[in-house]
C-alpha positions as CSV (number, residue, x, y, z in Angstrom):
1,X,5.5,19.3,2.5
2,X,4.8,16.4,4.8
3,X,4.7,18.2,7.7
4,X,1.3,19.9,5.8
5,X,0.6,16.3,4.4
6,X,0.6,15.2,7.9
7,X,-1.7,18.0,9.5
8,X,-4.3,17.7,6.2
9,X,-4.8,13.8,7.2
10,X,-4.7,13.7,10.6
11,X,-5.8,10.1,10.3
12,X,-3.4,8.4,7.7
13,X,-3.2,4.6,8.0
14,X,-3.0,1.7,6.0
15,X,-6.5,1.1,4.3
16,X,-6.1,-2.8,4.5
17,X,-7.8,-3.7,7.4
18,X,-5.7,-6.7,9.7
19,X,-5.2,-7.7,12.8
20,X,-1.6,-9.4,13.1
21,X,1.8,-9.1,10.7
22,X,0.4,-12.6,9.0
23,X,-3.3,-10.9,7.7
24,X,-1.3,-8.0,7.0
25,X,1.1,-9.9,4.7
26,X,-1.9,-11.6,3.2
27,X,-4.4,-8.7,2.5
28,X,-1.1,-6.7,0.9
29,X,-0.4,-9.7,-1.7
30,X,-4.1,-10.3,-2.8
31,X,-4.4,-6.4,-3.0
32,X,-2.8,-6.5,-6.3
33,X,-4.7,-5.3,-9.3
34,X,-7.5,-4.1,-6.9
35,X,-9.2,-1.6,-4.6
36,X,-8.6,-2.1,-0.8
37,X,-12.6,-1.6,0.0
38,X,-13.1,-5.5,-2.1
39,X,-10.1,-7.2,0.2
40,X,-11.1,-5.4,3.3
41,X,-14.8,-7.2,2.2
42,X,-13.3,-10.7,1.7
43,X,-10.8,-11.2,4.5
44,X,-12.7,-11.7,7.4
45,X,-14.3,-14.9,5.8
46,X,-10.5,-15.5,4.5
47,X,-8.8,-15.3,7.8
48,X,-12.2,-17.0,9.5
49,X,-11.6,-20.4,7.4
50,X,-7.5,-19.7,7.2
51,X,-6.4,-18.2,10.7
52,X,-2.8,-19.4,10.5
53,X,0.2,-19.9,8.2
54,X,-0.5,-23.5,8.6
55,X,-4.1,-23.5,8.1
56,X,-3.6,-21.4,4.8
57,X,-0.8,-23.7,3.5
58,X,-3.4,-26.9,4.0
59,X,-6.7,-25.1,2.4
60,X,-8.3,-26.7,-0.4
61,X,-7.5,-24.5,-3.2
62,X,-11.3,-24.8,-5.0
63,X,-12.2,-23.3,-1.4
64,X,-9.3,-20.4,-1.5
65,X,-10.1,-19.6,-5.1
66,X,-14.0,-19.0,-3.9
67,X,-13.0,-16.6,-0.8
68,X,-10.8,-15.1,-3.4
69,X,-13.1,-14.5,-6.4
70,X,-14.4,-11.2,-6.0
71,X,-10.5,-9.7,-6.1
72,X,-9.8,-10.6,-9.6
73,X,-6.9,-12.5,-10.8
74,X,-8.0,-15.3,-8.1
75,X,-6.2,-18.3,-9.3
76,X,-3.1,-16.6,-9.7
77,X,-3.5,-15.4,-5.9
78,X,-4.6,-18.9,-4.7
79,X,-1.4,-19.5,-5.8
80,X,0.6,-17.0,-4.3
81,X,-1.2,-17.5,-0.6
82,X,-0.6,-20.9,-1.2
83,X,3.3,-21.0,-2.1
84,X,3.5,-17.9,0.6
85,X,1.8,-19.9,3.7
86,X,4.0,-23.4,2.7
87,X,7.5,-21.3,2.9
88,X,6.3,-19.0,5.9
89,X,5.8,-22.3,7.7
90,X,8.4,-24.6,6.0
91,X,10.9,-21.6,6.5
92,X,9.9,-19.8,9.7
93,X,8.1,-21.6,11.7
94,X,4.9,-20.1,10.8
95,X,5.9,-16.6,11.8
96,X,6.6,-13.6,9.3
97,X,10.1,-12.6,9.0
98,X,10.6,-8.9,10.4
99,X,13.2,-8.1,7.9
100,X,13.2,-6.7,4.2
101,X,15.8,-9.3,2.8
102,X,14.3,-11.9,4.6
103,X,10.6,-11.1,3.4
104,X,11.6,-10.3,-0.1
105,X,12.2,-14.0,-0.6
106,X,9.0,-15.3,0.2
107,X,7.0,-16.0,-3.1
108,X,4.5,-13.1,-4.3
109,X,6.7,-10.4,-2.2
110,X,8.2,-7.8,-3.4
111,X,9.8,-4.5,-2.4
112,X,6.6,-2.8,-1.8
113,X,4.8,-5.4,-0.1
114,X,7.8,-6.1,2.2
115,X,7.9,-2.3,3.3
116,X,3.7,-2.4,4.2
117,X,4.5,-5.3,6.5
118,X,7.5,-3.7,8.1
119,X,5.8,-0.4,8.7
120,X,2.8,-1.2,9.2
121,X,2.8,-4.8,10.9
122,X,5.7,-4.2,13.4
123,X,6.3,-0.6,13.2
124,X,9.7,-0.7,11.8
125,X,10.7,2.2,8.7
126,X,9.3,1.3,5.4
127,X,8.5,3.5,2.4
128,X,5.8,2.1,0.4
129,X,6.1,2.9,-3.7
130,X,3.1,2.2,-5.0
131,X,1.5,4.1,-8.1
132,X,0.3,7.3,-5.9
133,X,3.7,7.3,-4.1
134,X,5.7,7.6,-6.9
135,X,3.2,9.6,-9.2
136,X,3.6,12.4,-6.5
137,X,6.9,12.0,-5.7
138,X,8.2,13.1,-9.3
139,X,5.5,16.0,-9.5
140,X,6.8,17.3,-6.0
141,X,10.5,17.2,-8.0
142,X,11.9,15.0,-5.4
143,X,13.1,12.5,-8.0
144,X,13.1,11.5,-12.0
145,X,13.1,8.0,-11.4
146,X,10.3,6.1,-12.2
147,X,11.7,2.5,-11.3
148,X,9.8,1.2,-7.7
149,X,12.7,0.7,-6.5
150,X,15.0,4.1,-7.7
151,X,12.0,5.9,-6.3
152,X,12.2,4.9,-2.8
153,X,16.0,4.8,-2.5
154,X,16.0,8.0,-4.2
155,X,13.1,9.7,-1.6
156,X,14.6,7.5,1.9
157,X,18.2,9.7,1.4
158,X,15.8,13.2,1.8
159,X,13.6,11.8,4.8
160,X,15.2,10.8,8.4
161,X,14.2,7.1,8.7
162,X,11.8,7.5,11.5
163,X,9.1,9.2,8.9
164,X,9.3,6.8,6.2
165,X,5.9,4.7,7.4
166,X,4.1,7.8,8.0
167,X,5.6,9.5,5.3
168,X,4.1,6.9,2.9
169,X,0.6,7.3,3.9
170,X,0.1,10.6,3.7
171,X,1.4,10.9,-0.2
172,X,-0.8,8.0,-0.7
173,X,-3.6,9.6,1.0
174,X,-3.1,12.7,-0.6
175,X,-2.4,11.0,-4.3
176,X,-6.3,9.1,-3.5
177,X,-7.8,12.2,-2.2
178,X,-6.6,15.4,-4.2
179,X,-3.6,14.4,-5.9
180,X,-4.9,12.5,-8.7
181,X,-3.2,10.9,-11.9
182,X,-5.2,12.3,-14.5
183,X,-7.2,15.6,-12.9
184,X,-5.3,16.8,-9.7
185,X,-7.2,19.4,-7.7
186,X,-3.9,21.8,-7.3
187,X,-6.7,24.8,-6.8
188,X,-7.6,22.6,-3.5
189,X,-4.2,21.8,-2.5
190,X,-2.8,22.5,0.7
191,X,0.9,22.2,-1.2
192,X,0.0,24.6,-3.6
193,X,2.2,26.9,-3.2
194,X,5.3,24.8,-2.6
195,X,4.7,21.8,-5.4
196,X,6.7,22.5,-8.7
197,X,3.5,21.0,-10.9
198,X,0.8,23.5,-9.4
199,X,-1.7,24.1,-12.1
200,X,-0.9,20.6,-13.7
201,X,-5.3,20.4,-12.6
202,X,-8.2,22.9,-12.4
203,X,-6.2,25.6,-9.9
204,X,-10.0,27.6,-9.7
205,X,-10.8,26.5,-6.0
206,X,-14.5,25.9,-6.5
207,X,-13.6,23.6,-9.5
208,X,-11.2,22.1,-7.7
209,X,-12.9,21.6,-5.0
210,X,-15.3,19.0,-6.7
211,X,-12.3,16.5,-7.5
212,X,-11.5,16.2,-4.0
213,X,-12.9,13.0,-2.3
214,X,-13.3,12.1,1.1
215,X,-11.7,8.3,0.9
216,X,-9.7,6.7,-1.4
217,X,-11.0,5.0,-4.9
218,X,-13.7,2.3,-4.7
């Protein structure tokens, strides 16, 4: 099944855009509660004003609170940039910690967060359970569980480790493009005939074809 996931999207990546392991930490945290395309729209005047750990730590938070506005939620993620720029350079030296038990302990970082940075920052095995991930991982009948955290341990023991980062984007491509929570388009699918909940949406191919969409949600 990933082996199709993989040749369907050829071009699966993280959607955050960033350009070293601290943005990436960064654009991950303040991603909560909303859609990539509005934090991929306020980073770059984000990471222009607050390059560094250090520079983030020592912002004024009215001026944080502006940049972050348009994501929703903005005080409470003034606060976690805040609290997670002071320990990154109070605690590390201003550098991001390569290792899940060391990341999980930074403030506003959980599981989830930690395995985008490792994957996707330094290239390191991560498997990333956000709603998508695990919505699609119980319809494929790969596991029950529908704890975060029960979900990736449960999916890691099927995988090698090597496909865990890769692995991650293509069920979250796939959950954004065709897979969807409410109306999948299984008559569009390319795992049709191998996914236990085929005909859970539309399975008529021109019907289906209509739910499919070319990039993730807005």
């Amino acid at each position: 099944m990933d082996r199709i996931l993989a040749e369907t999207y050829p071009d699966a990546a993280a959607e955050l855009d960033f350009t070293n392991p601290f943005e990436c930490l960064v654009v991950t945290v303040v991603s909560a509660q909303t859609t990539d395309r509005r934090v991929n729209a306020a980073s770059p005047a984000l990471f222009a004003a607050y390059p560094t750990p250090e520079a983030m730590a020592a912002a004024p938070r009215e001026h944080l609170e502006q940049l972050l506005g348009p994501l929703g939620f903005f005080r409470a993620k003034t606060d976690s940039v805040l609290k997670l720029s002071q320990a990154l350079v109070e605690n590390h030296d201003g550098e991001v910690p390569r290792t899940l038990e060391e990341l999980v302990k930074l403030p506003g970082v959980g599981r989830k967060t930690a395995n985008v940075v490792l994957g996707n920052a330094f290239g390191l095995p991560g498997i990333t359970v956000d709603t998508h991930f695990g919505r699609l991982a119980r319809r494929f009948g790969w596991t029950e569980e529908t704890d975060p955290v029960k979900v990736e341990l449960a999916v890691a023991a099927l995988f090698p480790k090597r496909d865990w980062t890769m692995l991650s984007h293509h069920l979250i491509w796939h959950g954004r493009r065709r897979c969807h929570a409410k109306k999948p388009a299984c008559g569009a699918c390319p795992l049709a005939r191998l996914c236990p909940s085929y005909g859970t949406g539309p399975t008529d191919p021109e019907v289906a074809e209509k739910l499919v969409t070319t990039q993730g949600p807005a």
